[in-house]
C-alpha positions as protocol buffer text, in pm:
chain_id: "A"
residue {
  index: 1
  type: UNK
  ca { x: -1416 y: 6241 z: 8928 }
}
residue {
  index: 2
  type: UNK
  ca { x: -1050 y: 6165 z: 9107 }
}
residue {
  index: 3
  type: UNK
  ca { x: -820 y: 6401 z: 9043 }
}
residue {
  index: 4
  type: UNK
  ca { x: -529 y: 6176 z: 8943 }
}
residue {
  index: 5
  type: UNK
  ca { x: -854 y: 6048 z: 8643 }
}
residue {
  index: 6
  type: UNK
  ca { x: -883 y: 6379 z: 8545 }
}
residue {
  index: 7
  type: UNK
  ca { x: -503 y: 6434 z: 8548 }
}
residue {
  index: 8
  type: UNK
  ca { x: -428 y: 6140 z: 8365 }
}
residue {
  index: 9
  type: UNK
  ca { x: -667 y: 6239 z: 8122 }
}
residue {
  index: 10
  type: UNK
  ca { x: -531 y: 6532 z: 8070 }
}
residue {
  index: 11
  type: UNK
  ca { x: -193 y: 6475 z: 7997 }
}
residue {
  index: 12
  type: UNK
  ca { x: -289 y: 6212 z: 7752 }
}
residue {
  index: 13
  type: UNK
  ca { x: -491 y: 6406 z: 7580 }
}
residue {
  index: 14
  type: UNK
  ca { x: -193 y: 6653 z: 7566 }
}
residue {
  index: 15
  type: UNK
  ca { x: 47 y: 6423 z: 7402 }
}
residue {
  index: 16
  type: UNK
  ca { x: -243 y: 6304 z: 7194 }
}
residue {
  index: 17
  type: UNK
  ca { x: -275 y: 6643 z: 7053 }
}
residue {
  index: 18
  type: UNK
  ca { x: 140 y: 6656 z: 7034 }
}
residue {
  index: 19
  type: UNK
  ca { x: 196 y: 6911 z: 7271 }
}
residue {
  index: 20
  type: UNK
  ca { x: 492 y: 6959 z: 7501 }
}
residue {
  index: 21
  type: UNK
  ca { x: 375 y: 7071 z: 7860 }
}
residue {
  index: 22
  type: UNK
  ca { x: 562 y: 7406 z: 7795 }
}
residue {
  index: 23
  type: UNK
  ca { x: 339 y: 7475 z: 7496 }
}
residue {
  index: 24
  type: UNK
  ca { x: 28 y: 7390 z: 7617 }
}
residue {
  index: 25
  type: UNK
  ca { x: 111 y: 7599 z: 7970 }
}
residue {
  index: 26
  type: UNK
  ca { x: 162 y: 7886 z: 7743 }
}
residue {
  index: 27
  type: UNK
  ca { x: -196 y: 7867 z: 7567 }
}
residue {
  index: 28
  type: UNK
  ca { x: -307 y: 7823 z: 7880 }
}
residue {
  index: 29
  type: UNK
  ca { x: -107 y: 8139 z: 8021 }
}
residue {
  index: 30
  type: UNK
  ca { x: -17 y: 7961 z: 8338 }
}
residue {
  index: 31
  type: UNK
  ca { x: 328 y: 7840 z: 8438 }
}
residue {
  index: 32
  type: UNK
  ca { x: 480 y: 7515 z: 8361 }
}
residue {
  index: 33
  type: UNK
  ca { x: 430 y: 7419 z: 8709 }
}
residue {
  index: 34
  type: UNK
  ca { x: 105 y: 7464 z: 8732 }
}
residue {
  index: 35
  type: UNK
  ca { x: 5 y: 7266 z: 8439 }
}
residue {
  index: 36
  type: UNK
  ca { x: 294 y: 6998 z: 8539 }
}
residue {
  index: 37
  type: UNK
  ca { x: 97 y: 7003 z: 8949 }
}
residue {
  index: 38
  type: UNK
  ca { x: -206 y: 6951 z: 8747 }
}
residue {
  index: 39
  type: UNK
  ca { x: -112 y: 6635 z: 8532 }
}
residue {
  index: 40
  type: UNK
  ca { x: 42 y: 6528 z: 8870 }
}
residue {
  index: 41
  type: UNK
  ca { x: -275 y: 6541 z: 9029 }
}
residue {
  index: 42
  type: UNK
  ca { x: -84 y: 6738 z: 9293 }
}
residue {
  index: 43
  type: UNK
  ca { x: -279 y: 7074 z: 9224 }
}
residue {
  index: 44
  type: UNK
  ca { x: -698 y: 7036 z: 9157 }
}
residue {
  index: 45
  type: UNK
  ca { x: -822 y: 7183 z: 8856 }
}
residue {
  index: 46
  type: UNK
  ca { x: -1121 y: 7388 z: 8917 }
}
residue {
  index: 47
  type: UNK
  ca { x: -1412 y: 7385 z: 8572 }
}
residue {
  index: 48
  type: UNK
  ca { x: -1280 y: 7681 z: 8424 }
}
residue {
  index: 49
  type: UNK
  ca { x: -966 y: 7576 z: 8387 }
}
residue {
  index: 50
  type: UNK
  ca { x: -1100 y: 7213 z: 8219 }
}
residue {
  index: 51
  type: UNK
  ca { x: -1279 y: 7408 z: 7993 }
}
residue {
  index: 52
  type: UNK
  ca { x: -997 y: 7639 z: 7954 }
}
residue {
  index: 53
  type: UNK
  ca { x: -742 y: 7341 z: 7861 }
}
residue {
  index: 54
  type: UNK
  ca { x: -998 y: 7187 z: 7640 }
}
residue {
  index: 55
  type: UNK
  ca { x: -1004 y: 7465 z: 7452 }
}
residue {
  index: 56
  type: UNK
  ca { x: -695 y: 7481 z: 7385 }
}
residue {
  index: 57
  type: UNK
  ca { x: -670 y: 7130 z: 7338 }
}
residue {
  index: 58
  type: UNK
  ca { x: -944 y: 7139 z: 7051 }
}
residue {
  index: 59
  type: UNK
  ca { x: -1210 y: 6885 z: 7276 }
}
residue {
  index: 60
  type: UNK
  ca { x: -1497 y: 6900 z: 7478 }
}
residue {
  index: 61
  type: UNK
  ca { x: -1438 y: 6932 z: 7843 }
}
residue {
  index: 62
  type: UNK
  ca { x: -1702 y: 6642 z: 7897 }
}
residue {
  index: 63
  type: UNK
  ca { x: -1400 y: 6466 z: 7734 }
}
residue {
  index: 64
  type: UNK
  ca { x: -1118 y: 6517 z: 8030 }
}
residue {
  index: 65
  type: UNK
  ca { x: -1424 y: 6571 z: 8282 }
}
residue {
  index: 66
  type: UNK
  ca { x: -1793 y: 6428 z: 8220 }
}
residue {
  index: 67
  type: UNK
  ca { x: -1917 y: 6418 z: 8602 }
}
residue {
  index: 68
  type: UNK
  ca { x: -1715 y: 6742 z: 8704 }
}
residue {
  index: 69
  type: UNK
  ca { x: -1886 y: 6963 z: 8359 }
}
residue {
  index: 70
  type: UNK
  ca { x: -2239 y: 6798 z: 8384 }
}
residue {
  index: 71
  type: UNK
  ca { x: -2214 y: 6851 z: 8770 }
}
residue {
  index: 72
  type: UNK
  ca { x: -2174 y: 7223 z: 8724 }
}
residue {
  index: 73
  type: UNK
  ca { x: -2450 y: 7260 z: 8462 }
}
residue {
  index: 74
  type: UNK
  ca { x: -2728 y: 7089 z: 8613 }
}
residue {
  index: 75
  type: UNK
  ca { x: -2672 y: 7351 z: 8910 }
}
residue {
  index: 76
  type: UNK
  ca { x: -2678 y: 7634 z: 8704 }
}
């Protein structure tokens, strides 16, 4: 999946959900930069971290990231 997909995605999921960037970096524990490179598409999320922001988004990563999730499990 492009990363400005899965960064769009993200971010509206985020305001979906009603979360400010600050809040949802700080379930997250990372910095507001990160998560702000991230919805920018500037920085590339790696699967943990999709899972990780689902999470704490209350979805399913296949949600933000159906290719990137189903192209990690059929490896394992």
């Amino acid at each position: 999946m492009e990363k400005n997909v899965l960064a769009q995605r993200i971010r509206a999921f985020r305001k979906l959900k009603g979360f400010t960037q600050n809040e949802l970096a700080e379930r997250l524990d990372v910095s507001i930069a990160v998560l702000g490179a991230i919805e920018r598409g500037t920085r590339k999320a790696d699967v943990p971290m999709i899972q990780k922001i689902s999470a704490a988004l209350g979805i399913e990563a296949e949600e933000l990231a159906p290719s990137l999730v189903s192209a990690r499990s059929e490896r394992l």
